[in-house]
C-alpha positions as CSV (number, residue, x, y, z in Angstrom):
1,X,65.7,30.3,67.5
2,X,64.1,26.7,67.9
3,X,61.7,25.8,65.5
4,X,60.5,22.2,67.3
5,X,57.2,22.3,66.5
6,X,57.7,23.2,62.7
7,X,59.6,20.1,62.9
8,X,57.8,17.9,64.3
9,X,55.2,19.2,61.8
10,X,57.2,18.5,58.6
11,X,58.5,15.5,60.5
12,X,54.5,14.2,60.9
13,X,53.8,15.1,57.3
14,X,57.0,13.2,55.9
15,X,55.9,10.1,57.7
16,X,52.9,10.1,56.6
17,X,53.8,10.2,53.1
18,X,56.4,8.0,53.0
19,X,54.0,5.4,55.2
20,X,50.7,5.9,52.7
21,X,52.8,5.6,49.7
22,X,54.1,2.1,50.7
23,X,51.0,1.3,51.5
24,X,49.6,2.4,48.0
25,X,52.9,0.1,46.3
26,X,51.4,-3.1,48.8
27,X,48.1,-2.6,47.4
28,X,48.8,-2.5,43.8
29,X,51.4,-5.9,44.9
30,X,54.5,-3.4,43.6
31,X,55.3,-3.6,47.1
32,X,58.2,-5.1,48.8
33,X,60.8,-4.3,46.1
34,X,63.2,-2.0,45.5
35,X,61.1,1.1,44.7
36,X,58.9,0.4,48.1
37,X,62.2,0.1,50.1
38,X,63.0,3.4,48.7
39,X,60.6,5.3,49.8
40,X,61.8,7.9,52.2
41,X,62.2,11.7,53.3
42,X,65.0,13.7,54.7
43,X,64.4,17.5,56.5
44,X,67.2,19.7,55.7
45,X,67.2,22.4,58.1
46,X,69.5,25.7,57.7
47,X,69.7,28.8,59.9
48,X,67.1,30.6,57.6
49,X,65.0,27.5,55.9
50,X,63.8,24.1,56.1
51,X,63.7,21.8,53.0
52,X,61.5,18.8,53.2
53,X,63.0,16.1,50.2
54,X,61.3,13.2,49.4
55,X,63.3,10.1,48.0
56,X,62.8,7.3,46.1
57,X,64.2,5.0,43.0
58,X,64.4,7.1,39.8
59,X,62.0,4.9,38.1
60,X,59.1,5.9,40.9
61,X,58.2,9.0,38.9
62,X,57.2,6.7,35.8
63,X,54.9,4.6,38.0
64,X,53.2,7.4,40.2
65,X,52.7,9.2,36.9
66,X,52.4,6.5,34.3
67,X,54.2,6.7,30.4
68,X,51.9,7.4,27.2
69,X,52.9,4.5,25.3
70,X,53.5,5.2,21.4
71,X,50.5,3.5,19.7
72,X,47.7,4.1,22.7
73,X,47.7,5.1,26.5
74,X,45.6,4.2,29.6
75,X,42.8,6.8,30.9
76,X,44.4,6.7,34.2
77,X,48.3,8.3,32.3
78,X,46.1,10.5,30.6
79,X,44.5,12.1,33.4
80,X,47.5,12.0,36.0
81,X,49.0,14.4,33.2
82,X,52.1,12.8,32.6
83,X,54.7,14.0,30.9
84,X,56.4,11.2,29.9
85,X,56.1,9.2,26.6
86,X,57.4,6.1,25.1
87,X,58.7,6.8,21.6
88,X,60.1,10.5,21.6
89,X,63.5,9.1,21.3
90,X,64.9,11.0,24.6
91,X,65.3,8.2,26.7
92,X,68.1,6.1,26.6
93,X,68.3,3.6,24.9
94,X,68.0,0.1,26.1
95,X,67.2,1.1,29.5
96,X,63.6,-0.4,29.1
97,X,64.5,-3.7,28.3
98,X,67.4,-3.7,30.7
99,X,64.7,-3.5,33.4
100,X,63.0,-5.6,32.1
101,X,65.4,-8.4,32.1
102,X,67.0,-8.0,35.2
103,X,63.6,-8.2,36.8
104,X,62.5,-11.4,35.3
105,X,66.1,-12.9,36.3
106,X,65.3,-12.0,39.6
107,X,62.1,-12.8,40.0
108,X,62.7,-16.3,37.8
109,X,59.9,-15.5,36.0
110,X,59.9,-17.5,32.5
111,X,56.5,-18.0,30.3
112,X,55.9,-20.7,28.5
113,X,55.2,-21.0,24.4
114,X,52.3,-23.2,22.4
115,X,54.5,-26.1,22.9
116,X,54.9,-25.6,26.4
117,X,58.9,-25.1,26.7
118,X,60.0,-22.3,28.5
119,X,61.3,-19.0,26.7
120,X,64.3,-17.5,27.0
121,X,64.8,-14.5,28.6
122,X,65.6,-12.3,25.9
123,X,62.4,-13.4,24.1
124,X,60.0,-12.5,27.0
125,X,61.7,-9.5,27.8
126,X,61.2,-8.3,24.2
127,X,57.7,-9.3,24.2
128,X,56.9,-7.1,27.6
129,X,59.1,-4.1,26.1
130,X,57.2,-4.4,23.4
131,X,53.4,-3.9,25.0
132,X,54.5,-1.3,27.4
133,X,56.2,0.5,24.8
134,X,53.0,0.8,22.6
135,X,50.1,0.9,25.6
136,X,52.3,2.9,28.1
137,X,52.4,2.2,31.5
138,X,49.5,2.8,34.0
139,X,49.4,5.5,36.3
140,X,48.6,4.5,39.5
141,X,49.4,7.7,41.6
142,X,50.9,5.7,44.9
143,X,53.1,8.5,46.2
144,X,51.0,12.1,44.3
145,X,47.7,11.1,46.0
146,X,48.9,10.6,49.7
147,X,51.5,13.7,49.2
148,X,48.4,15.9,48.0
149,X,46.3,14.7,50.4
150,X,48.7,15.8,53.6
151,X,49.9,18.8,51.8
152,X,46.0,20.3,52.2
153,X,46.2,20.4,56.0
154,X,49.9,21.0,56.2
155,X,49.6,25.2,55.6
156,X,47.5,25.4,58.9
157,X,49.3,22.7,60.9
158,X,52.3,25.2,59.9
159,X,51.1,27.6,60.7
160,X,50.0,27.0,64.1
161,X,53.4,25.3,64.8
162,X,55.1,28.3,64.0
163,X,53.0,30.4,66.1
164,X,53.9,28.2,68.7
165,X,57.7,28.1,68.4
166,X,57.7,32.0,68.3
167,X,56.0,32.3,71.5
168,X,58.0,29.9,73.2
169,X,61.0,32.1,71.7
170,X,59.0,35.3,73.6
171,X,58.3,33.2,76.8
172,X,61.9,32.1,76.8
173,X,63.3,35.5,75.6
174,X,61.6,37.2,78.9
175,X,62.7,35.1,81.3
176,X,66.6,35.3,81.0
């Protein structure tokens, strides 16, 4: 059986996702990077099931849901109920200031100190690791907000899709 309109469904509902959480990264200027490039969905469809994925860097879970850093957190972390925290000694290690690094290479981002030389690298990266691992990073809910928003109409539009498909299955089914 054809299921077109449950696709084109899922397919509306991925697009708009994918298209409001990029918009979400340009507003809070994350966009344009890596993480907003990597936004995307795939529909995997079986004989029996459809799975709707949606993709994106691995580090796009600690920005939609923020990090509880180890000395304090933001309001916003705190009440997007993350789960993730800087200090509990799971994470590997390194792989903050890593970022970090890489990042400010790339970007050729240097500050400057009281004398007004440049720092090295390695000293501003330990500086920023050091802030976001005691405040935490903010939670700023790009890709959770537009995903619960669509996901509150998407039952019905389902629904009704489905209805759809199975009587063009009965219409088609009658006519051979």
């Amino acid at each position: 059986m054809q299921f077109k309109n449950v696709d084109e469904i899922l397919n509306k509902y991925g697009k708009y996702v994918v298209q409001q959480s990029k918009s979400n990264l340009t507003k809070d200027k994350k966009g344009g990077g890596d993480l907003y490039n990597s936004v995307s969905y795939v529909i995997d469809k079986s004989q029996d099931d459809f799975l709707l994925e949606f993709l994106m860097e691995d580090y796009g879970a600690f920005v939609d849901k923020g990090v509880k850093g180890k000395t304090s957190t933001y309001p916003e972390t705190s009440a997007a109920l993350s789960k993730f925290q800087y200090g509990s000694g799971t994470g590997p290690k390194g792989g903050l200031t890593k970022g970090i690094n890489a990042w400010l290479k790339k970007k050729r981002f240097q500050f400057r100190d009281k004398k007004g030389r440049f720092m090295s690298y390695e000293s501003m990266t330990y500086l920023i690791a050091r802030s976001i691992y005691n405040k935490g990073l903010k939670a700023n809910l790009f890709f959770t907000k537009p995903f619960e928003a669509g996901l509150k109409r998407l039952p019905n539009d389902l629904i009704k899709a489905f209805d759809l498909d199975i009587e063009d299955a009965i219409i088609l089914g009658t006519k051979k």
